[in-house]
C-alpha positions as CSV (number, residue, x, y, z in Angstrom):
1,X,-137.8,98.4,56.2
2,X,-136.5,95.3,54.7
3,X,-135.3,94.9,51.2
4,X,-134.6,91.7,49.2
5,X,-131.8,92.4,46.2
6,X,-132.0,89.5,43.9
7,X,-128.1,89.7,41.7
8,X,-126.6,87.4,39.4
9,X,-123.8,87.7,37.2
10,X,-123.4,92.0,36.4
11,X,-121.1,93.4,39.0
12,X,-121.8,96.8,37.8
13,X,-125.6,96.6,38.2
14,X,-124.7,95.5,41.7
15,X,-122.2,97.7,42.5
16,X,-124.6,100.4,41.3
17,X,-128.1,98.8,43.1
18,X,-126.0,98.6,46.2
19,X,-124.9,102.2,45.9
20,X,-128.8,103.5,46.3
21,X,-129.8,101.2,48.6
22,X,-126.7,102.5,51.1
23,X,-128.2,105.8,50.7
24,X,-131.7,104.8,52.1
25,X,-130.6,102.6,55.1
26,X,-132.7,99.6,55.2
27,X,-132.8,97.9,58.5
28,X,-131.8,94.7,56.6
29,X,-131.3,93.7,53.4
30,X,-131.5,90.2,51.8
31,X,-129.3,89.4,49.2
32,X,-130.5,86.2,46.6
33,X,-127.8,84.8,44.3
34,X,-128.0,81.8,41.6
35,X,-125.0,79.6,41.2
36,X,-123.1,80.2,38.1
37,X,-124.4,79.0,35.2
38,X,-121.6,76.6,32.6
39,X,-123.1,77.7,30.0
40,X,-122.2,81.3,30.4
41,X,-118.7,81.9,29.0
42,X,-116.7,83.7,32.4
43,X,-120.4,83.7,34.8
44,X,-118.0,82.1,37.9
45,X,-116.0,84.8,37.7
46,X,-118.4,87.3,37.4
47,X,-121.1,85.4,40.4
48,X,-117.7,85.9,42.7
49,X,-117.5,89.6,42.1
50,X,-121.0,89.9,42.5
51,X,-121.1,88.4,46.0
52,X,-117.8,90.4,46.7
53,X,-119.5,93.4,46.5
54,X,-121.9,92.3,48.5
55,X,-119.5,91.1,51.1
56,X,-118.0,94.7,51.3
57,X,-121.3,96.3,51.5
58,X,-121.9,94.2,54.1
59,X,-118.9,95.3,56.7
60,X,-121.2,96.8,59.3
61,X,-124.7,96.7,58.3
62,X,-127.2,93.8,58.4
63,X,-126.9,92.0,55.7
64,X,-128.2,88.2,55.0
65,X,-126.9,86.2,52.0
66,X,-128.7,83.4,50.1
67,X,-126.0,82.0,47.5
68,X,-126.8,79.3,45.9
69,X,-123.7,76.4,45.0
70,X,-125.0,75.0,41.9
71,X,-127.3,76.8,39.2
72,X,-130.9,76.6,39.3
73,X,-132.1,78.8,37.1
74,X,-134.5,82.1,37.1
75,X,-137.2,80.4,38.2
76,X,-136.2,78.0,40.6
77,X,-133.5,80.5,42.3
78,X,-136.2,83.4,43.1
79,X,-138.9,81.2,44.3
80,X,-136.0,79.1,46.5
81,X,-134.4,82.4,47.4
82,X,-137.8,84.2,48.7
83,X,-138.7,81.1,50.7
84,X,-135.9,81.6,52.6
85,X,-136.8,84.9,53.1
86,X,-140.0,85.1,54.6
87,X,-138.8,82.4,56.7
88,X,-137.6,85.7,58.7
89,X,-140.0,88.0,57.7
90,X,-143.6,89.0,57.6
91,X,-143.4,91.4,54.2
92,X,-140.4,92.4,52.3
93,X,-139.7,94.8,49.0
94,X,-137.8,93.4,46.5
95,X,-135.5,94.1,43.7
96,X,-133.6,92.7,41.0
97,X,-129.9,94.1,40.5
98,X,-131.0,96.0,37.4
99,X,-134.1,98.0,39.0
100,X,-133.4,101.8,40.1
101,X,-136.1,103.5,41.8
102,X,-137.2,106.5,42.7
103,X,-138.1,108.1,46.8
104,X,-141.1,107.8,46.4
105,X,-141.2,104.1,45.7
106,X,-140.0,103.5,49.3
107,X,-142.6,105.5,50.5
108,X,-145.5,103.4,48.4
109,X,-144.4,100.4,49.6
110,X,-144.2,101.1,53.0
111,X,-147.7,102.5,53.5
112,X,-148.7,99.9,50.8
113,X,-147.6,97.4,53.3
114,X,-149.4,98.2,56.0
115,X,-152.3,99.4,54.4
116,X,-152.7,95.7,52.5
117,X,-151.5,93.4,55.1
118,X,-155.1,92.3,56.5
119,X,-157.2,93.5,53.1
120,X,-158.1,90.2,51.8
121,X,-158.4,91.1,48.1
122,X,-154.6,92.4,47.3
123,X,-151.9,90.0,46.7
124,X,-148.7,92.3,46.3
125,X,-147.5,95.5,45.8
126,X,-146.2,97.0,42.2
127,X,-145.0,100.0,40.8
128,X,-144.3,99.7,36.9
129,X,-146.1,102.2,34.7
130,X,-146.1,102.3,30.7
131,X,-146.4,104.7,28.3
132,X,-150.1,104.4,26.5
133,X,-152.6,106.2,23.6
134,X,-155.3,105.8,26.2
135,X,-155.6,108.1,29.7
136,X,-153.7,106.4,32.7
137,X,-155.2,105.5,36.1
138,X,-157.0,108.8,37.7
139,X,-156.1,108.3,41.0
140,X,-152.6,107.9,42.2
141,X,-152.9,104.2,43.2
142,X,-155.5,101.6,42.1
143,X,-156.5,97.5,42.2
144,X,-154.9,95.9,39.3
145,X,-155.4,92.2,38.0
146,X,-151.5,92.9,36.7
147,X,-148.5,92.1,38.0
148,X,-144.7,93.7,38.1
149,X,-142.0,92.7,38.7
150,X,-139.7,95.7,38.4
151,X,-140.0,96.8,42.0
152,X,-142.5,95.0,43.7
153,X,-143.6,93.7,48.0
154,X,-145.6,91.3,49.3
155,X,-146.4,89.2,52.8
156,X,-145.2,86.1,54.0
157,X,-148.8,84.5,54.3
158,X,-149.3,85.4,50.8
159,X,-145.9,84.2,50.0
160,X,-146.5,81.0,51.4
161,X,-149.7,80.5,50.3
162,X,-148.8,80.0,46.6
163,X,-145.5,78.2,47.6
164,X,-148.0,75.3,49.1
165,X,-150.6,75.6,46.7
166,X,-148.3,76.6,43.6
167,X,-149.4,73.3,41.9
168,X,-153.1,73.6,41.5
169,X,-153.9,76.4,39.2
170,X,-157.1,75.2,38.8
171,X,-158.8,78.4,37.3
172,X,-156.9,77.8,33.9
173,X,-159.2,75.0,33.8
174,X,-161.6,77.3,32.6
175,X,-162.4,77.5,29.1
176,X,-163.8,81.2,29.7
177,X,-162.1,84.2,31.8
178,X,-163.6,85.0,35.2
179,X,-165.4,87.8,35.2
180,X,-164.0,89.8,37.5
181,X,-160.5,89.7,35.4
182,X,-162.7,91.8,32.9
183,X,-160.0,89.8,29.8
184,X,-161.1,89.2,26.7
185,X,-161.2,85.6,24.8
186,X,-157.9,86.3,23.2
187,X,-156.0,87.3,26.6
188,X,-157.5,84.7,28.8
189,X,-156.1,81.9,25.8
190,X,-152.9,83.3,25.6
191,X,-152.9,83.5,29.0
192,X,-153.5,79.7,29.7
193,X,-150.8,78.9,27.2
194,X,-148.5,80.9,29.1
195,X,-148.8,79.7,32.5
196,X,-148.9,76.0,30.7
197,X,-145.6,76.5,29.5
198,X,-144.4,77.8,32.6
199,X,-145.8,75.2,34.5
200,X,-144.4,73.0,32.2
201,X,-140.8,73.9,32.7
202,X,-140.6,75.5,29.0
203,X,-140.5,78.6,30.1
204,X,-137.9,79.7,32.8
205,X,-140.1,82.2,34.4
206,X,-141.2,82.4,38.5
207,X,-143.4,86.0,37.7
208,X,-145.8,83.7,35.5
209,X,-146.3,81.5,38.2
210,X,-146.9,84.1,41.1
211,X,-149.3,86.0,38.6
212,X,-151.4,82.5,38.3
213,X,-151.2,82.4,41.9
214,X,-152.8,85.9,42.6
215,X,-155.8,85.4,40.0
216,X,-156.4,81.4,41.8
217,X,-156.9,83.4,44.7
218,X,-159.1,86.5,43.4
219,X,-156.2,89.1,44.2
220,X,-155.5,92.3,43.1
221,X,-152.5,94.2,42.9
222,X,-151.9,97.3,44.6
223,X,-150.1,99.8,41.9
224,X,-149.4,103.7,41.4
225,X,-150.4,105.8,38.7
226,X,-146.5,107.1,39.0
227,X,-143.5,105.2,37.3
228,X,-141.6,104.7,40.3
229,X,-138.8,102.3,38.7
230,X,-136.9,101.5,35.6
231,X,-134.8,98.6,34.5
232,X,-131.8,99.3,33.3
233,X,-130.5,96.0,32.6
234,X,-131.8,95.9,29.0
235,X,-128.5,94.8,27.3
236,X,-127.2,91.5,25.6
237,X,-125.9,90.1,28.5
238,X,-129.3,89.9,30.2
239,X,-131.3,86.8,31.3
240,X,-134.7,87.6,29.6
241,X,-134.5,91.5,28.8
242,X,-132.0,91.8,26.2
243,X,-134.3,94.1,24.1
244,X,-136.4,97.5,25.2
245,X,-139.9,97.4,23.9
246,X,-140.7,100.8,22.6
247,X,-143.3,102.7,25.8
248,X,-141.4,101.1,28.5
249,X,-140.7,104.1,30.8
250,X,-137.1,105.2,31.3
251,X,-138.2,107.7,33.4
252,X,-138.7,107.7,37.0
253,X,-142.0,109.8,38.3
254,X,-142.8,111.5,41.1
255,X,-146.0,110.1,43.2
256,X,-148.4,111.8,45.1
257,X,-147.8,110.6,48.8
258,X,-151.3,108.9,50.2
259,X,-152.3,107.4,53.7
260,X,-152.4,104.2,54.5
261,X,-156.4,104.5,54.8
262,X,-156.2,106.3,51.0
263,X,-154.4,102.9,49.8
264,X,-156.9,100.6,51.4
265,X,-159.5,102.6,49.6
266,X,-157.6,102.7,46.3
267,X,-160.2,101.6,43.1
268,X,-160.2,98.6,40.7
269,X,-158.8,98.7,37.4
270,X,-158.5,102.6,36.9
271,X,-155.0,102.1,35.1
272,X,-155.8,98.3,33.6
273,X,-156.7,99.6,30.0
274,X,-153.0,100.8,29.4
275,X,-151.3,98.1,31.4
276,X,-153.9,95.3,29.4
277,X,-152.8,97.0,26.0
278,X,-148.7,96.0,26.9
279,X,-149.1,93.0,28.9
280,X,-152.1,90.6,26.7
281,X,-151.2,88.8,23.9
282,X,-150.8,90.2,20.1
283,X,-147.5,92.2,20.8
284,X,-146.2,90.0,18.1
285,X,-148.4,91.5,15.6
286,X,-147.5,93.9,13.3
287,X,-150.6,96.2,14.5
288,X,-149.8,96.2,18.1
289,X,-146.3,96.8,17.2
290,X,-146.9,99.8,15.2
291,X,-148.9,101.3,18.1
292,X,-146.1,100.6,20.4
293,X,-143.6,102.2,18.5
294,X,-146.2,105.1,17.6
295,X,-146.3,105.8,21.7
């Protein structure tokens, strides 16, 4: 099993991240840092501690480090960082410092692994429920259009795939959604605007980008009906999640254990009604923030 831990400048959430993955024995683990940012008042400090930890955790046990000297920022850090890593490996799980999980996560992505590593049609692996009005997925794990990155795995030929094609993106050329995304008008706009600004450098975001990737290339994502993670991190010294939403799931789930031939079988879409209700456009209005906070 090897695990990527992606940390920056929260030596708690470290300390803490590194605690459970001791207690799970990974034959290696990765470690991606960013250099510390100037204009975070005390980030230097805090970077160093962060990789001290690490360095201590790392007295006896494989452990490979990718620190980066200078800052690059979220975007530009993961996607350098994960380069590196599937230099040396075929697949990987990876986490970000502020990510706790539950057994069965482990246990997903393992079979998930090797159940999607030659099915054309499934980009990555993701375990990120949400609370919703409508009935979740029926069967424990399912094809989704959406990605997550609270907990996720993928391949190094997908990997590298969208790191030498990253720039072509040609399906937001399309005025309409394809129709296997099943989006509506209103999600495949907002959508487009999105990965514009991404592309654009406005928006300091590598998920965006990796998301664009998997529809460019007609993937799904292999998910669980179970919350198998939550992010803990929501706080003000955060990167991008300073604030909760109301329905994100605090609570880890347990998940029914299925075969690798089970996950190759796994349906489209069964859970995409809740997960299109949090993640398409309109959470800013005052409608889809009612229902929100009504769930």
């Amino acid at each position: 099993m090897i695990l990527v831990l992606i940390i920056f400048d929260r030596p708690d959430l470290t300390r803490d991240a590194l605690e459970l993955i001791q207690a799970v024995r990974p034959d290696r683990l990765h470690v991606i840092s960013d250099g510390p940012s100037p204009a975070r008042p005390g980030c230097r400090d805090r970077v160093e501690a962060c990789r001290r930890l690490v360095k201590e955790y790392g007295q006896g046990r494989n452990v490979c480090q990718h620190y980066a000297d200078r800052n690059l920022g979220c975007q530009q850090r993961v996607l350098s960082g994960l380069d590196e890593v599937f230099e040396e490996e075929n697949e990987a799980i990876v986490l970000e410092d502020d990510i706790r999980f539950s057994p069965g996560f482990l246990h997903f992505c393992e079979a998930g692994l090797k159940a999607g590593s030659d099915l054309g049609d499934v980009g990555a692996l993701s375990v990120t429920s949400f609370q919703g009005l409508r009935r979740r997925a029926d069967t424990p794990s399912f094809r989704s259009v959406y990605f997550g990155s609270w907990g996720w795995a993928t391949w190094r030929d997908r990997w590298q795939a969208f790191r030498t094609g990253r720039n072509k993106m040609s399906i937001f050329r399309l005025e309409q959604p394809p129709a296997w995304l099943r989006m509506n008008q209103d999600e495949w706009d907002f959508w487009c605007d999105r990965i514009g600004q991404t592309t654009r450098g406005e928006l300091d975001s590598w998920a965006y980008l990796w998301q664009a990737f998997c529809w460019e290339q007609s993937w799904f994502v292999l998910r669980t009906r179970a919350n198998l993670t939550r992010n803990v991190g929501f706080r003000t010294d955060a990167t991008h999640t300073r604030d909760r939403p109301p329905g994100v799931m605090t609570d880890l789930e347990s998940w029914e254990p299925q075969t690798v031939a089970e996950l190759r079988s796994a349906p489209r879409g069964r859970g995409d009604v809740v997960l299109s209700d949090w993640i398409r456009p309109g959470s800013h209005r005052w409608g889809r923030r009612l229902a929100r906070w009504w769930r």
